[in-house]
C-alpha positions in Angstrom: -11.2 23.3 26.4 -13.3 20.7 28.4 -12.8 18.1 25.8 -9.0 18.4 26.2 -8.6 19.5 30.0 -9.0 17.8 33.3 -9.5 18.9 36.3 -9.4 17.5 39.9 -8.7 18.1 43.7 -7.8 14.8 45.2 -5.7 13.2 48.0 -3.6 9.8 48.8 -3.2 8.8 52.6 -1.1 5.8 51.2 2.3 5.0 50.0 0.6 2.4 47.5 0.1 3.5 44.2 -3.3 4.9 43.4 -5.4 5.1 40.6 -7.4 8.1 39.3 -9.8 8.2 36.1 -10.4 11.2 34.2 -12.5 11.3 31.2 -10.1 12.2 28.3 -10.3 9.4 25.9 -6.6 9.9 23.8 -3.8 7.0 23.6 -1.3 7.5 26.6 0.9 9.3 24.5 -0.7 11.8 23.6 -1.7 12.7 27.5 0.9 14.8 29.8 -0.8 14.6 34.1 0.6 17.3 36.4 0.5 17.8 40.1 -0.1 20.9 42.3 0.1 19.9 45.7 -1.8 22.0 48.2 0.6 21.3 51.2 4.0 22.4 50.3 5.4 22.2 53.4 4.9 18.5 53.5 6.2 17.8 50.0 9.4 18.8 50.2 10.1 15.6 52.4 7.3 13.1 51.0 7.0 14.0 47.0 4.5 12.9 45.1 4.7 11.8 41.7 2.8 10.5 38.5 3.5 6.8 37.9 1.3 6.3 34.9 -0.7 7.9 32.5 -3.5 6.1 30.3 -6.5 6.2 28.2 -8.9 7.2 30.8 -6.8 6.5 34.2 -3.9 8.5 36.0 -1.7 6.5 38.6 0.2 8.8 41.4 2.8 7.5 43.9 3.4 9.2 47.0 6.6 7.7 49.6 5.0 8.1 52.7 1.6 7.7 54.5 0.6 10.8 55.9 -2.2 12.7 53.5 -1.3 15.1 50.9 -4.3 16.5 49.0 -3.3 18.2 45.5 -5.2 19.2 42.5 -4.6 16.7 39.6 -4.8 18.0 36.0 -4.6 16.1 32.6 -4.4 17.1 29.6 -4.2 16.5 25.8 -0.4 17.7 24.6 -1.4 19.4 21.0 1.0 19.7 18.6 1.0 21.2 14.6 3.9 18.8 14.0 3.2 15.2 13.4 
């Protein structure tokens, strides 16, 4: 599963866009990034969201400045129709 699967427990304190790598080397479309934020409280006014996925890099917005820490995973969307 590693080769497929990404794991990570991160933050922003920043309303700029951020960039995180991870070490799945697919094409962006192929890639599907979800976020479990660890502060729920403090989501439901200040989302977060993922702003781009690519090759080997994740970009995640968040609309305020305060820090939210959440657990980023990444992962290979497989599929036995092409």
């Amino acid at each position: 599963m590693g080769a497929y699967y990404t794991f990570t427990n991160v933050g922003v304190a920043s309303a700029a866009p951020l960039t995180f790598s991870h070490n799945l080397s697919f094409a962006p479309v192929s890639l599907v990034a979800r976020i479990i934020p660890h502060q729920l409280l403090l989501t439901q006014t200040a989302w977060l969201a993922v702003a781009t996925i690519g090759t080997n890099i994740v970009t995640v917005q968040s609309t305020t400045g305060t820090l939210q820490t959440f657990d980023l995973e990444v992962q290979m969307v497989h599929s036995i129709i092409q």
